[in-house]
DOVO-488589 format. One record per residue (C-alpha): z, y, x; residue number from 1. Coordinates in Angstrom, 2 decimals, m for minus. Last residue first. Layout:
<rs>
<r z="Z" y="Y" x="X" nr="NUM"/>
...
</rs>
This chain:
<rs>
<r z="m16.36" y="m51.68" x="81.49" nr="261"/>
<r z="m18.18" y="m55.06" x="80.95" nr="260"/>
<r z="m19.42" y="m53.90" x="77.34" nr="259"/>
<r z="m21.22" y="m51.17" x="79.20" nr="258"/>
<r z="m22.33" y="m53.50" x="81.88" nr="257"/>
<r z="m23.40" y="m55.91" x="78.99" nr="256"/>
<r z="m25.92" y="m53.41" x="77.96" nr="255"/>
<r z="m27.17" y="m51.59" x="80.94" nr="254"/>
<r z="m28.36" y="m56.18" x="82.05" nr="253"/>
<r z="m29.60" y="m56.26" x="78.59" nr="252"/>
<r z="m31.87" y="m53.19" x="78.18" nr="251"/>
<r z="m33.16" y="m53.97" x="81.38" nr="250"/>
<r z="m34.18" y="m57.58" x="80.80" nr="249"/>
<r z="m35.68" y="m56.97" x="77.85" nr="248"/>
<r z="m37.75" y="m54.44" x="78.97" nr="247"/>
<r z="m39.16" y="m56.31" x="82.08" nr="246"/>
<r z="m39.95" y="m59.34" x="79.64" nr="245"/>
<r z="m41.57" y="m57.06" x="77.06" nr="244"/>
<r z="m43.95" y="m55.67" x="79.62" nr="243"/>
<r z="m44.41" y="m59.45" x="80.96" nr="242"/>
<r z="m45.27" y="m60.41" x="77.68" nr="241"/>
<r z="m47.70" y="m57.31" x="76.54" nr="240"/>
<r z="m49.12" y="m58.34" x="79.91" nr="239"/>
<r z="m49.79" y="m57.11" x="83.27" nr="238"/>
<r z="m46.38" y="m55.74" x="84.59" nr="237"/>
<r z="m46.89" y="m52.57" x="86.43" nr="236"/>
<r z="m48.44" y="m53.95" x="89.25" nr="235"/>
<r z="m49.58" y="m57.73" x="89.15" nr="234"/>
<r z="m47.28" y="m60.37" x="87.60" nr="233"/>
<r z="m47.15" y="m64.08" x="87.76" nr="232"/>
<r z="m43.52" y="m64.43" x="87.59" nr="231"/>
<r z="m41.32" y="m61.67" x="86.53" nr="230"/>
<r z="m38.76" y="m61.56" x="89.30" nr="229"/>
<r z="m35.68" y="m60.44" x="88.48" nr="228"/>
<r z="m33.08" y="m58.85" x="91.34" nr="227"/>
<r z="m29.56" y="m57.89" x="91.17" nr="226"/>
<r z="m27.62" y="m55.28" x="93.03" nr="225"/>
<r z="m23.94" y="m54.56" x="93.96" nr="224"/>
<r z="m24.60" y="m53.66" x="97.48" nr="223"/>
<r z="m28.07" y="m53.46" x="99.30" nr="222"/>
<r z="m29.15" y="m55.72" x="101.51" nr="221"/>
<r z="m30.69" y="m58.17" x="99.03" nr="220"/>
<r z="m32.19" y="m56.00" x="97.07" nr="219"/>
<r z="m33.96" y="m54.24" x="100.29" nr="218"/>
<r z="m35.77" y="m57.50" x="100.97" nr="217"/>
<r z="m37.03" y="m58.29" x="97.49" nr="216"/>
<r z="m38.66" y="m54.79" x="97.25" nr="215"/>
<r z="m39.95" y="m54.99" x="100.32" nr="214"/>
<r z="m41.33" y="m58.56" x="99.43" nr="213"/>
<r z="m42.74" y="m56.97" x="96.30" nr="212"/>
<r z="m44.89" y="m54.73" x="97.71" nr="211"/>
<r z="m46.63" y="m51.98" x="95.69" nr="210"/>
<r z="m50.38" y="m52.16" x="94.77" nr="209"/>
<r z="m51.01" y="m56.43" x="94.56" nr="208"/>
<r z="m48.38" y="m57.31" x="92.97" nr="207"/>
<r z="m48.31" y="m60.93" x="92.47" nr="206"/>
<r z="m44.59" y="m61.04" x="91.95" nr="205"/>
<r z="m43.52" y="m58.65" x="89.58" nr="204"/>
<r z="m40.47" y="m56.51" x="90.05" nr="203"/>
<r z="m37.62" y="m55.86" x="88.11" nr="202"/>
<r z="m34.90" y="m54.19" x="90.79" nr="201"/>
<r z="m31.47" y="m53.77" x="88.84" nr="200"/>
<r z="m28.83" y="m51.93" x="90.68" nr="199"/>
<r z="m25.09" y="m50.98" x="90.89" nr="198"/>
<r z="m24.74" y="m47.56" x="93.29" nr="197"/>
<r z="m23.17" y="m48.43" x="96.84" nr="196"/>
<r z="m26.39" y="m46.10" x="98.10" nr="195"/>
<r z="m27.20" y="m46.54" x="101.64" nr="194"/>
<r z="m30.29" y="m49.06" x="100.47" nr="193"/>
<r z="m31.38" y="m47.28" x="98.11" nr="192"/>
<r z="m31.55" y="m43.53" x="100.73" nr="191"/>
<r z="m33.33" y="m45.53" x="103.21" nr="190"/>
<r z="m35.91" y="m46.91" x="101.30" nr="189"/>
<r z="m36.68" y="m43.27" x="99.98" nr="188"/>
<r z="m38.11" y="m42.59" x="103.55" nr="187"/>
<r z="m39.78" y="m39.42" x="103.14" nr="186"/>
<r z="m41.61" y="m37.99" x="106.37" nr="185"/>
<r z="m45.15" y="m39.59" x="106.18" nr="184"/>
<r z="m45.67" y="m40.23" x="102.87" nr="183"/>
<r z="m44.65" y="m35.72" x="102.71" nr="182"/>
<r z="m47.78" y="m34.91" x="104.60" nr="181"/>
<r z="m50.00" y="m37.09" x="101.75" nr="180"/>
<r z="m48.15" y="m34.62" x="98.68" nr="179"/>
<r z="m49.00" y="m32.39" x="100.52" nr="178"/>
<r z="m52.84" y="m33.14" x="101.08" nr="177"/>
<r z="m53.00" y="m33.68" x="97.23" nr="176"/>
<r z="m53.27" y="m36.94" x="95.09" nr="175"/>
<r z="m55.78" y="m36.06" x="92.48" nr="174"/>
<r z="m55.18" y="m38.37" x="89.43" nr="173"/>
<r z="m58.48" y="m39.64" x="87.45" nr="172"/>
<r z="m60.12" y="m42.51" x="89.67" nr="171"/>
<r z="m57.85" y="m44.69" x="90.75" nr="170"/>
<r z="m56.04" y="m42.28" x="93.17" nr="169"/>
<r z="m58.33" y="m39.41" x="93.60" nr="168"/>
<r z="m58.18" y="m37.81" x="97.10" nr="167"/>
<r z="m56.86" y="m33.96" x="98.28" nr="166"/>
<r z="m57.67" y="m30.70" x="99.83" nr="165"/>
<r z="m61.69" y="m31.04" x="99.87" nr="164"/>
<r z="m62.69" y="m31.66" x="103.60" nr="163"/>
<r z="m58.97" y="m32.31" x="105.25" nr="162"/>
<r z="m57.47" y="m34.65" x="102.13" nr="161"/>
<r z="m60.96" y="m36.08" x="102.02" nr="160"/>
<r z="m60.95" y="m37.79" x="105.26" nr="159"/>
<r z="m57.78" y="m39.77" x="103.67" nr="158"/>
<r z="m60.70" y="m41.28" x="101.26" nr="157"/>
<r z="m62.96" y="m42.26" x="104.45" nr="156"/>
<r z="m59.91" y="m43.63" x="106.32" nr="155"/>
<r z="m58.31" y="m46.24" x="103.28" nr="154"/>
<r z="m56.07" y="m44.66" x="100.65" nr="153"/>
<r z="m57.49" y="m45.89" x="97.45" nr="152"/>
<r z="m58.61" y="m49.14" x="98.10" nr="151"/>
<r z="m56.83" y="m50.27" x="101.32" nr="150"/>
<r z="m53.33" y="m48.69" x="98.36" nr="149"/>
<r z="m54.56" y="m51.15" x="95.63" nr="148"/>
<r z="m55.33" y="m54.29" x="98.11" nr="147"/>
<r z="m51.91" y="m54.37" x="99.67" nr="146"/>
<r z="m50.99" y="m53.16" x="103.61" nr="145"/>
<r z="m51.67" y="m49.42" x="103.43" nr="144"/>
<r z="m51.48" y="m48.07" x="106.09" nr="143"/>
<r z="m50.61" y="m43.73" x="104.97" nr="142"/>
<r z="m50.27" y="m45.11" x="101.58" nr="141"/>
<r z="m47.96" y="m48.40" x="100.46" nr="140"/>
<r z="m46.82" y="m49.08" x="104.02" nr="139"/>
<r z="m45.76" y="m45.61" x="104.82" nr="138"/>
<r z="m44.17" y="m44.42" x="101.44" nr="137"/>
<r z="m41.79" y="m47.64" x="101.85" nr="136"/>
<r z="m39.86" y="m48.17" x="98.22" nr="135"/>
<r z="m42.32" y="m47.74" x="95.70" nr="134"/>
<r z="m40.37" y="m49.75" x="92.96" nr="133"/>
<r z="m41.76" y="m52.22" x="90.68" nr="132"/>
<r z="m39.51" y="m51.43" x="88.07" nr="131"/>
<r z="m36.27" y="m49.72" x="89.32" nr="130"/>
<r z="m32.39" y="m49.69" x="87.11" nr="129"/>
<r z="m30.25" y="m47.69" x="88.40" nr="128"/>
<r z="m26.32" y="m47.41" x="87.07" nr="127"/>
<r z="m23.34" y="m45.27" x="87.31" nr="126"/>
<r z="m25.08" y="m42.09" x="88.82" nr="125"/>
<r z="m22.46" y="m39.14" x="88.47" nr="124"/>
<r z="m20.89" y="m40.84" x="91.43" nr="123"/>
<r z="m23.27" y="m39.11" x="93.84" nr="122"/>
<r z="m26.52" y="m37.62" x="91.62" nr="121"/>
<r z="m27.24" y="m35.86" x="94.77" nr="120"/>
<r z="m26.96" y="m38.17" x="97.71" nr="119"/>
<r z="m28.94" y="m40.81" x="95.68" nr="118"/>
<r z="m32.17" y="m37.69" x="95.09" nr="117"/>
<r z="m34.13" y="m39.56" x="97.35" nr="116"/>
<r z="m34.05" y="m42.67" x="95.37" nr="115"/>
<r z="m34.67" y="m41.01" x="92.15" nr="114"/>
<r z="m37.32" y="m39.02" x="93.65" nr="113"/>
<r z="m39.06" y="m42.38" x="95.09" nr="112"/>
<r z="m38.51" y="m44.79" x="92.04" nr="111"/>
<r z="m40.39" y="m42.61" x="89.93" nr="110"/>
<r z="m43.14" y="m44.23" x="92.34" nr="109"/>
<r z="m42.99" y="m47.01" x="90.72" nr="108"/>
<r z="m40.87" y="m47.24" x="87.58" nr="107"/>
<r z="m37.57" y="m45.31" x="87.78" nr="106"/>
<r z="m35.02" y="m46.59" x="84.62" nr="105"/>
<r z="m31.58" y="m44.07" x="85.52" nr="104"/>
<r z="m28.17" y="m44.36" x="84.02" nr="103"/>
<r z="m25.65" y="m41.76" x="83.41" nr="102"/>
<r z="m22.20" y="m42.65" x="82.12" nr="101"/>
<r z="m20.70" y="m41.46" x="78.93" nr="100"/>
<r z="m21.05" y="m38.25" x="76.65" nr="99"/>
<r z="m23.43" y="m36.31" x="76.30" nr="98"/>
<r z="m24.79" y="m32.59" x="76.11" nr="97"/>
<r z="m24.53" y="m31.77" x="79.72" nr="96"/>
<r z="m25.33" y="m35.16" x="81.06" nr="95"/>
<r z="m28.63" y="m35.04" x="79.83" nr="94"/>
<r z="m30.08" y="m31.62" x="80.59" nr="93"/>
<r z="m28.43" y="m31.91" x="84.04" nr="92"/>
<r z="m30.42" y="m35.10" x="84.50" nr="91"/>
<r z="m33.82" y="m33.76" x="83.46" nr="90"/>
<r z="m33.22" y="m31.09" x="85.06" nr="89"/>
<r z="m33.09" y="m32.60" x="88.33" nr="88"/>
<r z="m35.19" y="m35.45" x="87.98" nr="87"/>
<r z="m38.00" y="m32.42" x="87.96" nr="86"/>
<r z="m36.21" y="m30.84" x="90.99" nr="85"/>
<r z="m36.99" y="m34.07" x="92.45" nr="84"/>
<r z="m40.21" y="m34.47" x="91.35" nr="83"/>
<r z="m41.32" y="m30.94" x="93.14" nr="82"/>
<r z="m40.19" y="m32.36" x="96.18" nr="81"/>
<r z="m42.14" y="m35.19" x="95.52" nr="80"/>
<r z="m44.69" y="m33.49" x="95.00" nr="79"/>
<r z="m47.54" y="m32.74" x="92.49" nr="78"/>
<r z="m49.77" y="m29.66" x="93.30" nr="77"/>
<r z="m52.86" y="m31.67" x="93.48" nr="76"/>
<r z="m51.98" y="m33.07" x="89.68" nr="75"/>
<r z="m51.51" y="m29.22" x="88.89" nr="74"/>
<r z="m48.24" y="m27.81" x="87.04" nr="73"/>
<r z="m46.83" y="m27.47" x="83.55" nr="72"/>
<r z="m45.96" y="m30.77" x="81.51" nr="71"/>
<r z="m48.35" y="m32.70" x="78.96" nr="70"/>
<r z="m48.98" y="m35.64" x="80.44" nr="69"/>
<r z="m48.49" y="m34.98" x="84.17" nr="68"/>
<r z="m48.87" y="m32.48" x="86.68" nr="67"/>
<r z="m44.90" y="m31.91" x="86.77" nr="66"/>
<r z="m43.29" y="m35.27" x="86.00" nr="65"/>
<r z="m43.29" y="m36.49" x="82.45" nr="64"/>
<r z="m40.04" y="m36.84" x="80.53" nr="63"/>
<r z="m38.26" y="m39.48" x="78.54" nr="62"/>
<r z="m34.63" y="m38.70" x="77.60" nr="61"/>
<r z="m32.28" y="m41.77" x="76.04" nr="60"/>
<r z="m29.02" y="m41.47" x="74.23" nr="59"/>
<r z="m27.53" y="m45.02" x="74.44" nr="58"/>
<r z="m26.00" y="m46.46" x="71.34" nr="57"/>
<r z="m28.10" y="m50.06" x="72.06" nr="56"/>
<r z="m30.52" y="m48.51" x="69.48" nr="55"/>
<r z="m31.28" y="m46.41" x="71.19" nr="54"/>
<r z="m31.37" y="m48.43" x="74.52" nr="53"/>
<r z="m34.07" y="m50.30" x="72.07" nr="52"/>
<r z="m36.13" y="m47.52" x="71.45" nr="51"/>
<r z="m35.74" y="m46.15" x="74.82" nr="50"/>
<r z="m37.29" y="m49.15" x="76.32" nr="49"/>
<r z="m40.21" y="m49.40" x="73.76" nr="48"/>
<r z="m40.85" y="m45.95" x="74.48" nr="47"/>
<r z="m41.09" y="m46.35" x="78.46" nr="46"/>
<r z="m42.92" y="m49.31" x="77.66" nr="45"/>
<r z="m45.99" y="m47.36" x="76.21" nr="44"/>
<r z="m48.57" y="m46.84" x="78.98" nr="43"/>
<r z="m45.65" y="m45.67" x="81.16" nr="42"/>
<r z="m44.80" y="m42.99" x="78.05" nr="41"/>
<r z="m43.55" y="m40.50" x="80.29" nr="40"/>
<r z="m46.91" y="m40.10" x="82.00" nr="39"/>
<r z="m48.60" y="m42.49" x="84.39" nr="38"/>
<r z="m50.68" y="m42.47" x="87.55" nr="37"/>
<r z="m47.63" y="m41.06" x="89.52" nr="36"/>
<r z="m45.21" y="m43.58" x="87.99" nr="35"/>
<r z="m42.52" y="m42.87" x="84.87" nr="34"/>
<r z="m38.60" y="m41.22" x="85.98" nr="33"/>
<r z="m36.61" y="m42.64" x="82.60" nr="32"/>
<r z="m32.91" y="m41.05" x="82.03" nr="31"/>
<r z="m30.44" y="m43.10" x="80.44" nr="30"/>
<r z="m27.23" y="m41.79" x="78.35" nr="29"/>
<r z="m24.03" y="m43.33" x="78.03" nr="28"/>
<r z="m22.53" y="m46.08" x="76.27" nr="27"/>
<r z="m20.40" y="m43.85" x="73.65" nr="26"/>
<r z="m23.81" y="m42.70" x="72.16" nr="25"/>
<r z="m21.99" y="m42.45" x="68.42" nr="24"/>
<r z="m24.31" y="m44.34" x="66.52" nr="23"/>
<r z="m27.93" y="m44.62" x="66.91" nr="22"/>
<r z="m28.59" y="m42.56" x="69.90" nr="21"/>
<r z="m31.39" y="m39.78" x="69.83" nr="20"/>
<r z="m34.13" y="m40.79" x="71.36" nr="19"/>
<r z="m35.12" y="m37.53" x="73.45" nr="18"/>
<r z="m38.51" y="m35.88" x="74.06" nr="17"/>
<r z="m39.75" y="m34.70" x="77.37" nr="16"/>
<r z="m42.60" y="m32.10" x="78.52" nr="15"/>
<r z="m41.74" y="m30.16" x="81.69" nr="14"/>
<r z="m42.22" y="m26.57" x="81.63" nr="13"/>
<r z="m42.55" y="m25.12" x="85.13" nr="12"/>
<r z="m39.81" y="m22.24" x="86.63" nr="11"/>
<r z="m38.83" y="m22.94" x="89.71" nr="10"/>
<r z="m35.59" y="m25.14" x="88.61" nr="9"/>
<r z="m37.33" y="m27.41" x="86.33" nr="8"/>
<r z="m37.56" y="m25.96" x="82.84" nr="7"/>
<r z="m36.98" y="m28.75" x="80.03" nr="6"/>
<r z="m38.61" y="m28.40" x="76.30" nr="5"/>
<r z="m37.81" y="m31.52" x="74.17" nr="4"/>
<r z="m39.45" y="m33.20" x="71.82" nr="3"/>
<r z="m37.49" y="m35.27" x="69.43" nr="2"/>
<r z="m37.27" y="m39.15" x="68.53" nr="1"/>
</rs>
């Protein structure tokens, strides 16, 4: 592994390091977009996944998000406009320097940019792979219909976005008003589903912070995808197990559609 120093378009330092791949690289590189309570570690299975893609002959970059780990910006600032121009030079940092197809591993809400940024990545995009993927920005926030998002986004906490400029989410990350005023607008749902992209959803079953029924639903409308449910599971896979299970399954399904090809 190497750090890595990327600039996102206006000018903030996003920190990222890169597995280098163990042979040649010839089955592409993967990019990894972590959650909005997470950094680009996701609590450690974002480096077991590259690890293994490494080893796979993949060329792997994990970054954190501006207002995250280690990279330049405020949590209040965060956006997901901002995270798009974050997936941005990630990707062009990527596919710049190596060869073979691009793949991207979103978990969570790394699953919005990367879905709104479809139209962009266009055919450079060969495969996306989404853990537990925030897929419907109204349902999971503004009304929130699962136990995680009445917790931390009910009427007294949104009250805060107009008294003090923003709400903490579980605690330690400061969601900001802007960040709120954009869960009403995006609709990264509608950017998966329009995509003819081939997909992986990996999503946990007894969620109880992102829905897994939406998730199921929009898999099975969109093209050329495949879904895995890992039984039992709350939000971001609860278990060393179920971590491990969601890993596995990834690296094999980018695996044998390399050797597919």
């Amino acid at each position: 592994m190497q750090q890595v120093e990327l600039t996102s378009i206006d000018g903030l330092r996003l920190d990222a390091a890169w597995h280098p791949a163990r042979a040649q690289g010839h089955r592409g590189v993967v990019v990894q977009a972590h959650g909005i309570n997470a950094n680009m570690t996701e609590g450690g299975m974002f480096v077991r996944l590259a690890e293994r893609l490494a080893e796979a002959d993949f060329n792997v970059l994990r970054f954190s998000f501006r207002g995250h780990g280690d990279s330049h910006g405020t949590q209040r600032g965060m956006t997901i406009a901002g995270e798009m121009l974050d997936l941005q030079a990630a990707v062009e940092h990527m596919v710049g320097r190596f060869p073979g197809p691009l793949a991207i591993v979103a978990s969570s809400f790394g699953a919005v940019s990367t879905s709104m940024s479809l139209p962009w990545l266009g055919d450079r995009l060969g495969r996306l792979a989404l853990w537990n993927p925030v897929l419907d920005l109204q349902r999971t926030f503004v009304t929130p219909e699962l136990p995680w998002g009445k917790e931390n986004f009910n009427v007294e906490q949104q009250k805060l976005l107009a008294t003090q400029g923003f709400l903490m989410l579980d605690g330690e990350f400061e969601v900001g008003r802007v960040l709120f005023e954009e869960f009403h607008h995006y609709e990264p749902l509608k950017y998966l589903t329009a995509s003819a992209v081939p997909a992986l959803v990996v999503h946990g079953d007894q969620d109880t912070a992102v829905s897994y029924e939406i998730a199921q639903q929009a898999a099975a409308v969109k093209p050329n995808t495949e879904f895995h449910t890992v039984r039992g599971s709350d939000h971001g896979f609860d278990t060393r197990e179920r971590e491990d299970e969601a890993v596995a399954v990834t690296v094999e399904w980018l695996i044998n559609d390399r050797e597919s090809a």
